[in-house]
mmCIF file of the N, C-alpha and C atoms, coordinates in Angstrom:
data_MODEL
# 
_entry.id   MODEL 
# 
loop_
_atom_site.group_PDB 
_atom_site.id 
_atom_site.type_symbol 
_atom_site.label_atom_id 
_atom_site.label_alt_id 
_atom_site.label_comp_id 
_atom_site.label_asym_id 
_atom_site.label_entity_id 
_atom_site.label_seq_id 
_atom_site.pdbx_PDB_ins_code 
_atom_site.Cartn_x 
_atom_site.Cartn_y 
_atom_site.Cartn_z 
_atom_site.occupancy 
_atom_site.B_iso_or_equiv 
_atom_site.pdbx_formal_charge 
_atom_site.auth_seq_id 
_atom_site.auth_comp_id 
_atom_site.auth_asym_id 
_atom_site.auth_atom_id 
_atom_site.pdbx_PDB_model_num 
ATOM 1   N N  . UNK A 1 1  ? 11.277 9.678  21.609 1.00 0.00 ? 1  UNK A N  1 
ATOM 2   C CA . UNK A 1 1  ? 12.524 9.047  21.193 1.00 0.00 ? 1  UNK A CA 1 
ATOM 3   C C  . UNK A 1 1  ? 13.493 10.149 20.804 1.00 0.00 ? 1  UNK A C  1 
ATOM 4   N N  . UNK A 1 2  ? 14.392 10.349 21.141 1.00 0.00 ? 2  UNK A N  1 
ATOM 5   C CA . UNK A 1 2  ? 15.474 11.217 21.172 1.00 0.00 ? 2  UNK A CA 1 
ATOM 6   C C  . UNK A 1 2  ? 16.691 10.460 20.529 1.00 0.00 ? 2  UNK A C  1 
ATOM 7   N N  . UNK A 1 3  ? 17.258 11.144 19.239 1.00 0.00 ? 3  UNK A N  1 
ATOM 8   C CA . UNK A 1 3  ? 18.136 10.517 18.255 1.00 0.00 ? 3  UNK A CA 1 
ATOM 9   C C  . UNK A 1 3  ? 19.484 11.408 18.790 1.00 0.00 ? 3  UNK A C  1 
ATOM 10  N N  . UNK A 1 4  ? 20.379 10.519 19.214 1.00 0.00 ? 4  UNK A N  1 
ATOM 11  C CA . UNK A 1 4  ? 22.255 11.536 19.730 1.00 0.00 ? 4  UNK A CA 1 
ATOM 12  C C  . UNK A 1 4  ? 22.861 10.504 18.791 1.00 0.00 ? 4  UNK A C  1 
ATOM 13  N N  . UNK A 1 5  ? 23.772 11.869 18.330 1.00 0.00 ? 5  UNK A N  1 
ATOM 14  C CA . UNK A 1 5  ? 24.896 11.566 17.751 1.00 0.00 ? 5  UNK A CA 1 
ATOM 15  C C  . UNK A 1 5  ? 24.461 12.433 16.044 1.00 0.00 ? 5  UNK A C  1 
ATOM 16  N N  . UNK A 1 6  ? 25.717 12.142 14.927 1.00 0.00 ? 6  UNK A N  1 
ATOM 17  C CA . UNK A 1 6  ? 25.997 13.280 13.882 1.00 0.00 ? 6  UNK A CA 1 
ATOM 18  C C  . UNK A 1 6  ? 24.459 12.475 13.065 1.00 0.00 ? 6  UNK A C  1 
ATOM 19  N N  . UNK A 1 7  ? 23.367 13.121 12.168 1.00 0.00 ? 7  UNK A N  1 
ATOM 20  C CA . UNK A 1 7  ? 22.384 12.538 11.765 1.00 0.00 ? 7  UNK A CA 1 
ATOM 21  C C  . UNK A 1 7  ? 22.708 12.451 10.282 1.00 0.00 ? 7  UNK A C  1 
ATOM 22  N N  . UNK A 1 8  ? 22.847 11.718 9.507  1.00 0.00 ? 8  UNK A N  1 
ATOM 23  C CA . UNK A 1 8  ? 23.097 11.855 8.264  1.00 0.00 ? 8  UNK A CA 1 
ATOM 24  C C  . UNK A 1 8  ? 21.914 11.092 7.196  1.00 0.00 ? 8  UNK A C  1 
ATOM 25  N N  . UNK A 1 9  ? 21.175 11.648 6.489  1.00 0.00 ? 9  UNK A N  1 
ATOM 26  C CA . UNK A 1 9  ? 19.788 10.912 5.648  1.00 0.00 ? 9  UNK A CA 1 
ATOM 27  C C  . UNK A 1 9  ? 20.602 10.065 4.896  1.00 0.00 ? 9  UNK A C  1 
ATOM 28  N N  . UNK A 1 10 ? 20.216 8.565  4.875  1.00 0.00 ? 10 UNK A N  1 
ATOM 29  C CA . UNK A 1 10 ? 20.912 8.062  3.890  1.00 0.00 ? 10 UNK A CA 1 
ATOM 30  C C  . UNK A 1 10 ? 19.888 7.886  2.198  1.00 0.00 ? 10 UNK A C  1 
ATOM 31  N N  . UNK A 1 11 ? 18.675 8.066  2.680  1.00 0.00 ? 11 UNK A N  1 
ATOM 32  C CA . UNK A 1 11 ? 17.604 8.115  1.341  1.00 0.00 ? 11 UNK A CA 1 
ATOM 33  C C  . UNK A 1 11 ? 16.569 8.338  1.984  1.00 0.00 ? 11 UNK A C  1 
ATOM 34  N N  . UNK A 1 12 ? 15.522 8.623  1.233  1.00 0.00 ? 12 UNK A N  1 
ATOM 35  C CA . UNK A 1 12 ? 13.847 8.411  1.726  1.00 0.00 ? 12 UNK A CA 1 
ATOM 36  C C  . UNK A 1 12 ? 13.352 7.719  1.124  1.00 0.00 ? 12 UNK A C  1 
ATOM 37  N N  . UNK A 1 13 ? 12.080 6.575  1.928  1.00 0.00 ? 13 UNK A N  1 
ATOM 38  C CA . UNK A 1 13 ? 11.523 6.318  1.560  1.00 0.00 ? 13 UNK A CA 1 
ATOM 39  C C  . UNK A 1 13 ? 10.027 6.446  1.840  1.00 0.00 ? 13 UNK A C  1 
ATOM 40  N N  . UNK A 1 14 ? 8.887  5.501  1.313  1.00 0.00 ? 14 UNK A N  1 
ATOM 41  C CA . UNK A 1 14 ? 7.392  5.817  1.182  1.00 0.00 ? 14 UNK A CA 1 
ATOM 42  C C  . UNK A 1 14 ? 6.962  4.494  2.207  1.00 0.00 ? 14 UNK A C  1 
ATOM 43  N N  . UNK A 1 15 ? 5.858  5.218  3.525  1.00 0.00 ? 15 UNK A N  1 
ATOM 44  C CA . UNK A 1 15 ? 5.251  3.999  4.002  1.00 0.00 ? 15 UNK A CA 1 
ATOM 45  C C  . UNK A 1 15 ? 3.950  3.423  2.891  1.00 0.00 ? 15 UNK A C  1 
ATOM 46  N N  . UNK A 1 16 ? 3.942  2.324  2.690  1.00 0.00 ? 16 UNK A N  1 
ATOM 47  C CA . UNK A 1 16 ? 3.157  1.858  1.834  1.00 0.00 ? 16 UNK A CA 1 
ATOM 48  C C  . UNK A 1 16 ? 1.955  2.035  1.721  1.00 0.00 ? 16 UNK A C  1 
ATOM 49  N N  . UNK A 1 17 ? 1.360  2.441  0.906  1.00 0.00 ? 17 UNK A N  1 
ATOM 50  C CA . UNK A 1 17 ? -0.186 2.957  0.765  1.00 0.00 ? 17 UNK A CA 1 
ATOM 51  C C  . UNK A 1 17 ? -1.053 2.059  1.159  1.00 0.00 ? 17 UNK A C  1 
ATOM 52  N N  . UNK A 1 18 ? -0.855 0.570  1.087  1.00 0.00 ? 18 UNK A N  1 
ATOM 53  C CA . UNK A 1 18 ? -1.974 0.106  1.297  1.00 0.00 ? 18 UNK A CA 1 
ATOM 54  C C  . UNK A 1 18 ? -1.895 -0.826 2.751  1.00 0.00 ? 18 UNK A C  1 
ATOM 55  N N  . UNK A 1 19 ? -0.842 -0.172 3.585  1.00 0.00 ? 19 UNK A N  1 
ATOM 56  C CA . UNK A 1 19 ? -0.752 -0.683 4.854  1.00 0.00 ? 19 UNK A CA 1 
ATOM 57  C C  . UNK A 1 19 ? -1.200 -0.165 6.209  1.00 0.00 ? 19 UNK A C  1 
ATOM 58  N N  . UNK A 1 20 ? -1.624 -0.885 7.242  1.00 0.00 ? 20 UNK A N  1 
ATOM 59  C CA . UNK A 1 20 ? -2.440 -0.287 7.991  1.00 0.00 ? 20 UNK A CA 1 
ATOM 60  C C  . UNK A 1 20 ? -1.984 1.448  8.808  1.00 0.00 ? 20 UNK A C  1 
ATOM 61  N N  . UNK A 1 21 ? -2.606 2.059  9.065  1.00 0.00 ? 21 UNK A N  1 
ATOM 62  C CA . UNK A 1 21 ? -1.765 3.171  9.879  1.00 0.00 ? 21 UNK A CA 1 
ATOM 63  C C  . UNK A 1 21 ? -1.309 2.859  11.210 1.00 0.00 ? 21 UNK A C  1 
ATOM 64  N N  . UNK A 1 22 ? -1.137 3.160  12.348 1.00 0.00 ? 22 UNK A N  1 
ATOM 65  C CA . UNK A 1 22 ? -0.327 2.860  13.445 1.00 0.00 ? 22 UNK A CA 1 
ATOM 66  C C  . UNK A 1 22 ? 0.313  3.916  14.331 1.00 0.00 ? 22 UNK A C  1 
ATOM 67  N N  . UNK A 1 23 ? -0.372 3.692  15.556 1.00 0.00 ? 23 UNK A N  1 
ATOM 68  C CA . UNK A 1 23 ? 0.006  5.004  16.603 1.00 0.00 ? 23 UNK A CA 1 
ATOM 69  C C  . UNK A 1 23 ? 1.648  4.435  16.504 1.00 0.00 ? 23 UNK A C  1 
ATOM 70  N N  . UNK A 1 24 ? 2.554  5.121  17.063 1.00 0.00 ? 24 UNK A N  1 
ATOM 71  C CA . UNK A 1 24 ? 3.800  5.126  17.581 1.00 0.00 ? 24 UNK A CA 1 
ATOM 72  C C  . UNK A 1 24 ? 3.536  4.414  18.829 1.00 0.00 ? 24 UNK A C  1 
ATOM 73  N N  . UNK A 1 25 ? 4.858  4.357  19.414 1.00 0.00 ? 25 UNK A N  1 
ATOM 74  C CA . UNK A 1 25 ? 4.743  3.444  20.466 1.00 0.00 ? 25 UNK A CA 1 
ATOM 75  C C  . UNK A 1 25 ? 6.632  4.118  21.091 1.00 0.00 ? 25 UNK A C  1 
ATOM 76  N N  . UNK A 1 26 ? 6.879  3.757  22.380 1.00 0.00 ? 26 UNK A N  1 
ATOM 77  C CA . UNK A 1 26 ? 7.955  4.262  22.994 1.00 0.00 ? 26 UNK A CA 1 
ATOM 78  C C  . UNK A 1 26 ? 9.276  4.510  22.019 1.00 0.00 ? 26 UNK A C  1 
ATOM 79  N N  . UNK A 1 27 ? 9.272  3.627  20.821 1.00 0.00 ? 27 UNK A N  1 
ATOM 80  C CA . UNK A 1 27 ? 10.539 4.103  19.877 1.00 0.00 ? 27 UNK A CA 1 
ATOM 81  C C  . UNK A 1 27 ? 9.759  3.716  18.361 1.00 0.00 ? 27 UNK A C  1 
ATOM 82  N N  . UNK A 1 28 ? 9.069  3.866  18.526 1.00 0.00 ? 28 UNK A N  1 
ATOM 83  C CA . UNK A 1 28 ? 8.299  3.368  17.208 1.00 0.00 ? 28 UNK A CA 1 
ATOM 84  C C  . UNK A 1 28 ? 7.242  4.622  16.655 1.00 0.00 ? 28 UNK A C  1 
ATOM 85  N N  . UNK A 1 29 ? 8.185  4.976  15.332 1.00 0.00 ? 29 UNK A N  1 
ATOM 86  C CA . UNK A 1 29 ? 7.284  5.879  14.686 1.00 0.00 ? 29 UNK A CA 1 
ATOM 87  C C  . UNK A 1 29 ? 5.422  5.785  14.192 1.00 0.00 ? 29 UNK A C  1 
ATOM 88  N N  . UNK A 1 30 ? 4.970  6.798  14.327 1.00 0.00 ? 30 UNK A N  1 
ATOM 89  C CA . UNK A 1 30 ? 3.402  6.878  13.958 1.00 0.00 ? 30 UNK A CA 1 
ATOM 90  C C  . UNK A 1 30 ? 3.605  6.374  12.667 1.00 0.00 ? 30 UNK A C  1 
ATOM 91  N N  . UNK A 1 31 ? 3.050  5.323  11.730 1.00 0.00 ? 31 UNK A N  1 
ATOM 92  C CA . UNK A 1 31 ? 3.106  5.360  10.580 1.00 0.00 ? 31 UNK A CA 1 
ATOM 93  C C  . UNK A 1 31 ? 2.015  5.994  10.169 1.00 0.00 ? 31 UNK A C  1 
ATOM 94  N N  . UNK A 1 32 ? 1.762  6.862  8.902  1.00 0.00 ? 32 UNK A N  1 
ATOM 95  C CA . UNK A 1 32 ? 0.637  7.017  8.321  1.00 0.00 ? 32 UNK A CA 1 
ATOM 96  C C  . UNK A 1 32 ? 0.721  6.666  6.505  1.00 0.00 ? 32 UNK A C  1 
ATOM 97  N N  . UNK A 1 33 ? -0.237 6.467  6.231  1.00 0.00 ? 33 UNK A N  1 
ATOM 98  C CA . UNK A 1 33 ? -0.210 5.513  4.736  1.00 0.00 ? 33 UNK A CA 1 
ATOM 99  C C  . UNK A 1 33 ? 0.391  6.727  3.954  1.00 0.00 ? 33 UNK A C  1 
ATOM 100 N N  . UNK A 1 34 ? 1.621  6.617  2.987  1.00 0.00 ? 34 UNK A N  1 
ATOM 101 C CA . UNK A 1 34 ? 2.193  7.122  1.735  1.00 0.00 ? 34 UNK A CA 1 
ATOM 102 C C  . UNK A 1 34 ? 2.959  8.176  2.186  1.00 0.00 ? 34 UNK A C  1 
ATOM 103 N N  . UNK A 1 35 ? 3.274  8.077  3.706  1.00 0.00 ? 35 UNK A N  1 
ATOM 104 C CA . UNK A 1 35 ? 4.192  9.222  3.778  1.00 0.00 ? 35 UNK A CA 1 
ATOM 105 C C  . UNK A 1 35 ? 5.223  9.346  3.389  1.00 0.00 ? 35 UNK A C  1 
ATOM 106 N N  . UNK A 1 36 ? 6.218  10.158 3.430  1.00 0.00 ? 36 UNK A N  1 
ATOM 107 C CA . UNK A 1 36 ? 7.689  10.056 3.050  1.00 0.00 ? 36 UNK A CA 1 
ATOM 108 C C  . UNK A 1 36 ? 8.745  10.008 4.214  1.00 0.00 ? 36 UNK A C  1 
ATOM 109 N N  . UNK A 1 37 ? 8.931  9.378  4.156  1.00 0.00 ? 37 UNK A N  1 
ATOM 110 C CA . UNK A 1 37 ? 9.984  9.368  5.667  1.00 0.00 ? 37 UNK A CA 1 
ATOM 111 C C  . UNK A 1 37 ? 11.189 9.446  5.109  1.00 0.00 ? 37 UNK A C  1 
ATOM 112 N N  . UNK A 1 38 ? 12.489 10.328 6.418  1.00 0.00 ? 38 UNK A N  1 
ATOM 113 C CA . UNK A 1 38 ? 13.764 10.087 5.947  1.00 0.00 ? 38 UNK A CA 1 
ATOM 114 C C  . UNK A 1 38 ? 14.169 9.170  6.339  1.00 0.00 ? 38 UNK A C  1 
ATOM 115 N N  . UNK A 1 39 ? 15.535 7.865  5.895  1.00 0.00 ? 39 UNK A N  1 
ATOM 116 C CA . UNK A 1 39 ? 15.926 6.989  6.430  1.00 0.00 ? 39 UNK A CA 1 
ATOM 117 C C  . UNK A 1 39 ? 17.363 7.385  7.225  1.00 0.00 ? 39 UNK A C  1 
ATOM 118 N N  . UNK A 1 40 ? 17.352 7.389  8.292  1.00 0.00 ? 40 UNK A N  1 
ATOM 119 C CA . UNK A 1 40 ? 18.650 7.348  8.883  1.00 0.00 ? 40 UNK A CA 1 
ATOM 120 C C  . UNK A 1 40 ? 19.571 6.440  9.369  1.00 0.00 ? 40 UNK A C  1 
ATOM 121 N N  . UNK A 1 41 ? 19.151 5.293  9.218  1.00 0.00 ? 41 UNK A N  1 
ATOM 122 C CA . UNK A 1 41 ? 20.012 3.837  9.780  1.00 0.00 ? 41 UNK A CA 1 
ATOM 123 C C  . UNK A 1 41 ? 19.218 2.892  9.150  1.00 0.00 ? 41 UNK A C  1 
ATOM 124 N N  . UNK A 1 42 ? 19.596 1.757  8.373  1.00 0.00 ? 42 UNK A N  1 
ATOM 125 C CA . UNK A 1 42 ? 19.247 0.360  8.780  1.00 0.00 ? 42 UNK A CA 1 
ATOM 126 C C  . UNK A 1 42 ? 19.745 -0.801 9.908  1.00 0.00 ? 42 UNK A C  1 
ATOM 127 N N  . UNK A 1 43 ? 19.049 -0.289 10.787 1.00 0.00 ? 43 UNK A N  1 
ATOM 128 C CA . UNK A 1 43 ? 19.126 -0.972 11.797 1.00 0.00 ? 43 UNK A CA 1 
ATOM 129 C C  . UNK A 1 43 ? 19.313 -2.438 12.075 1.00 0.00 ? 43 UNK A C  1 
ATOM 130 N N  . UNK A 1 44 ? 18.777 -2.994 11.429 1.00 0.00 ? 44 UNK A N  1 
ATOM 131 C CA . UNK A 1 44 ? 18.321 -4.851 11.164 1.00 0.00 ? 44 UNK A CA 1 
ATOM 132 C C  . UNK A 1 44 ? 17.657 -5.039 9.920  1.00 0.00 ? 44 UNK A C  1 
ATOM 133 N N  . UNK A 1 45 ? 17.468 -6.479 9.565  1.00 0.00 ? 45 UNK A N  1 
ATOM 134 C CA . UNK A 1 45 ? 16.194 -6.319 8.679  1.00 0.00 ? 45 UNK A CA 1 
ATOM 135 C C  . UNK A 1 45 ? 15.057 -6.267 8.946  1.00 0.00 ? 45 UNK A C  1 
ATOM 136 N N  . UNK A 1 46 ? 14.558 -6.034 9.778  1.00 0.00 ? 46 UNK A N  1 
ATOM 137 C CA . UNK A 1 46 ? 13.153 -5.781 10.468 1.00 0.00 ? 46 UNK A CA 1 
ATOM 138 C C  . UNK A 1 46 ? 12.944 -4.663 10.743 1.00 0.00 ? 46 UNK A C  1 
ATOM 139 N N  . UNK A 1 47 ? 13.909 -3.685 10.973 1.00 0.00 ? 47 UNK A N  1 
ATOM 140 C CA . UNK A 1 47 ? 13.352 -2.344 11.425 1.00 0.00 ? 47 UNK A CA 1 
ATOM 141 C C  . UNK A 1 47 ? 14.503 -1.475 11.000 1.00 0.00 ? 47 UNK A C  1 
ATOM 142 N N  . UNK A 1 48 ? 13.610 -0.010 10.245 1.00 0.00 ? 48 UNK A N  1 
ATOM 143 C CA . UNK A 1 48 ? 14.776 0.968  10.275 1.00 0.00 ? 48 UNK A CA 1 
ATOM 144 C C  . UNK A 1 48 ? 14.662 2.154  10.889 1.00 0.00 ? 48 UNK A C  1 
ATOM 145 N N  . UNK A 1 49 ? 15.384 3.057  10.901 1.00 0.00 ? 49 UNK A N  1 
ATOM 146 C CA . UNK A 1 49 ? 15.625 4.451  11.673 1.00 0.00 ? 49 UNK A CA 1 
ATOM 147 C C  . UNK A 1 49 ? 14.677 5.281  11.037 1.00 0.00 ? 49 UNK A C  1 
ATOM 148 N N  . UNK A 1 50 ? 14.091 6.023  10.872 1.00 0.00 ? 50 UNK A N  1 
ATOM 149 C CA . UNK A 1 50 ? 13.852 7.339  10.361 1.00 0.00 ? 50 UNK A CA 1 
ATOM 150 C C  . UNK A 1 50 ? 12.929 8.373  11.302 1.00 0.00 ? 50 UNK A C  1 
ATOM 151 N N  . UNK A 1 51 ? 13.048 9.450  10.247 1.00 0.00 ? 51 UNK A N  1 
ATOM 152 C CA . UNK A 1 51 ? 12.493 10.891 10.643 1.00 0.00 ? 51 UNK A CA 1 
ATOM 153 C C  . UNK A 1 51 ? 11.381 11.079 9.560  1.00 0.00 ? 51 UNK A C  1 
ATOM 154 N N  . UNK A 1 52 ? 10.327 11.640 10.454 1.00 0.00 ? 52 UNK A N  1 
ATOM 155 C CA . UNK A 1 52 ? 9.181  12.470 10.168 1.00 0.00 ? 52 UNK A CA 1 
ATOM 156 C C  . UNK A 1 52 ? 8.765  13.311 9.416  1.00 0.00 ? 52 UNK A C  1 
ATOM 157 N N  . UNK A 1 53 ? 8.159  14.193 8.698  1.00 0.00 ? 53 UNK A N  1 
ATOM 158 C CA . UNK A 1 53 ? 8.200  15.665 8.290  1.00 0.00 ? 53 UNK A CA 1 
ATOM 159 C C  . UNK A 1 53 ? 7.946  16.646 9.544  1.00 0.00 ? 53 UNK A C  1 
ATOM 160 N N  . UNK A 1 54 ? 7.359  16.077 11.391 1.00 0.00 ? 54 UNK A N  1 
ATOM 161 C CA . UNK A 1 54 ? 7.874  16.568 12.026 1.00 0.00 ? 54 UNK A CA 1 
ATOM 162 C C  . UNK A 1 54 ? 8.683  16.778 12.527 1.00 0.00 ? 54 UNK A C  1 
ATOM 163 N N  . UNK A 1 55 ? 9.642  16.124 11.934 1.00 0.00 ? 55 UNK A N  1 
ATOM 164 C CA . UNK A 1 55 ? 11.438 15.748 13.259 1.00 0.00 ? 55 UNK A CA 1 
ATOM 165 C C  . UNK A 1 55 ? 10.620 14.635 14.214 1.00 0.00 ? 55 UNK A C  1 
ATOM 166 N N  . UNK A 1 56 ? 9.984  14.273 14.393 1.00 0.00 ? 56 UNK A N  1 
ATOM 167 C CA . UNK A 1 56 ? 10.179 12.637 14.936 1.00 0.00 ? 56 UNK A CA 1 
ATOM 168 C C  . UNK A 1 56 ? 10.926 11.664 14.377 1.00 0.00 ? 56 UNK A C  1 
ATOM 169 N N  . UNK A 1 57 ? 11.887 11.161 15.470 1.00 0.00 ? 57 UNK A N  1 
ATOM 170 C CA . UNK A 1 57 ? 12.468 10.339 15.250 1.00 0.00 ? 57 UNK A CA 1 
ATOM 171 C C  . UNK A 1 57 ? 11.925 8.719  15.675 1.00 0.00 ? 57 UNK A C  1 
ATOM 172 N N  . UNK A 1 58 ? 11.941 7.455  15.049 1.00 0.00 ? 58 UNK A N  1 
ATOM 173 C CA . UNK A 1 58 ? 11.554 5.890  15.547 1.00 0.00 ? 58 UNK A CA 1 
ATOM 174 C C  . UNK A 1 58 ? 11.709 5.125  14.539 1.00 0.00 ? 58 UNK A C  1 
ATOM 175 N N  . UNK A 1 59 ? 11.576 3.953  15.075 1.00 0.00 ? 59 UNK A N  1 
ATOM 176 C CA . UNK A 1 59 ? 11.780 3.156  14.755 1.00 0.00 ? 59 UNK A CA 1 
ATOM 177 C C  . UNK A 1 59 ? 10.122 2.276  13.499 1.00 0.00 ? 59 UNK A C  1 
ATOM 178 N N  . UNK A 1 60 ? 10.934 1.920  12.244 1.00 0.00 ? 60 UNK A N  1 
ATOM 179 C CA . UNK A 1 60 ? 9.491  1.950  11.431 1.00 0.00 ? 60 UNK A CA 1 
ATOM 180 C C  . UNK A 1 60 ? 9.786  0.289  11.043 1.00 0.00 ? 60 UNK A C  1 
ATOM 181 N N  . UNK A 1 61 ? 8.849  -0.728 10.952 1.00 0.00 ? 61 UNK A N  1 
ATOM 182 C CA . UNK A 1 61 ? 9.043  -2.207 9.855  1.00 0.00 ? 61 UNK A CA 1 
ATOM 183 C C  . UNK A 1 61 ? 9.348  -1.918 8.849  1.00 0.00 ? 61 UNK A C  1 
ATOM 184 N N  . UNK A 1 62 ? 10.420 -2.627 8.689  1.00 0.00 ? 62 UNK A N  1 
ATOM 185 C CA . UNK A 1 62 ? 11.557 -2.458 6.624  1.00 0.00 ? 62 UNK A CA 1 
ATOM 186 C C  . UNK A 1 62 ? 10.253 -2.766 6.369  1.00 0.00 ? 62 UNK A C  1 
ATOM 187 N N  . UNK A 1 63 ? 9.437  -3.685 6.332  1.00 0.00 ? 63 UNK A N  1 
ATOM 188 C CA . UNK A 1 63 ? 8.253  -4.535 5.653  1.00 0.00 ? 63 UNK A CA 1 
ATOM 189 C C  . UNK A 1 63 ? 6.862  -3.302 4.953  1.00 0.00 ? 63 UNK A C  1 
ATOM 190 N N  . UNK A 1 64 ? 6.920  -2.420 5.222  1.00 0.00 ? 64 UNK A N  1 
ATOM 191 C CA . UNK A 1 64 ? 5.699  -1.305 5.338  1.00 0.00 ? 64 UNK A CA 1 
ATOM 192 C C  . UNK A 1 64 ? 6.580  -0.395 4.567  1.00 0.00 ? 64 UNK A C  1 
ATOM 193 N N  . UNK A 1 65 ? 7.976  -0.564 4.001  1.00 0.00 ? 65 UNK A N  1 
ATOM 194 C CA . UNK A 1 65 ? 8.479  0.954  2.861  1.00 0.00 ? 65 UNK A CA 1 
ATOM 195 C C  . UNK A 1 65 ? 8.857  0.209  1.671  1.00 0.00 ? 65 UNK A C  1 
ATOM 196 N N  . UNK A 1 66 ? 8.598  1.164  1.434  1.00 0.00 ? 66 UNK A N  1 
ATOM 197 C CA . UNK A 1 66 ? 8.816  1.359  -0.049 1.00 0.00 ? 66 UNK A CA 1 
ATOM 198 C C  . UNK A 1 66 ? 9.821  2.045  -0.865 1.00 0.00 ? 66 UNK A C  1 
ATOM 199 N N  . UNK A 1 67 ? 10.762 1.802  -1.561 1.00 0.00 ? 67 UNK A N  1 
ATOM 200 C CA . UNK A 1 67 ? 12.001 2.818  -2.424 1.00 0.00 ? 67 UNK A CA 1 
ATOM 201 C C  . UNK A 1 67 ? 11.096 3.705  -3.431 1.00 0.00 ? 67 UNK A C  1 
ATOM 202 N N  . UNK A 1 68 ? 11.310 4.803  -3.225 1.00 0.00 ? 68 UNK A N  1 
ATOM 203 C CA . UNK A 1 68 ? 10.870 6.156  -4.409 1.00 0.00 ? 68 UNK A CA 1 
ATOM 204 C C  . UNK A 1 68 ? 11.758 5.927  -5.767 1.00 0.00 ? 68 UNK A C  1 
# 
């Protein structure tokens, strides 16, 4: 997944500890339990933007974060 255009973090948040982990998928980030992800868009209420601590960019479920 390849993110164009100016990137601006609007917060980070935490995938939830006690939710399942999850390969990625064509725009859909790897989740792994308690990570910190950056948020870059709210997209819908179902899904938001963020980045990795590798620079992956996808798409993650609002439902699975958490506010720090």
């Amino acid at each position: 997944f390849q993110f164009e255009g100016s990137i601006n973090v609007l917060t980070q948040m935490m995938v939830d500890p006690a939710t399942t982990e999850k390969r990625g998928g064509a725009k859909s980030l790897p989740l792994r339990r308690g990570e910190i992800l950056d948020v870059i868009q709210f997209t819908n209420q179902e899904q938001i933007l963020c980045r990795n601590s590798q620079g992956r960019y996808g798409y993650v479920p609002q439902a699975v974060m958490l506010p720090l």
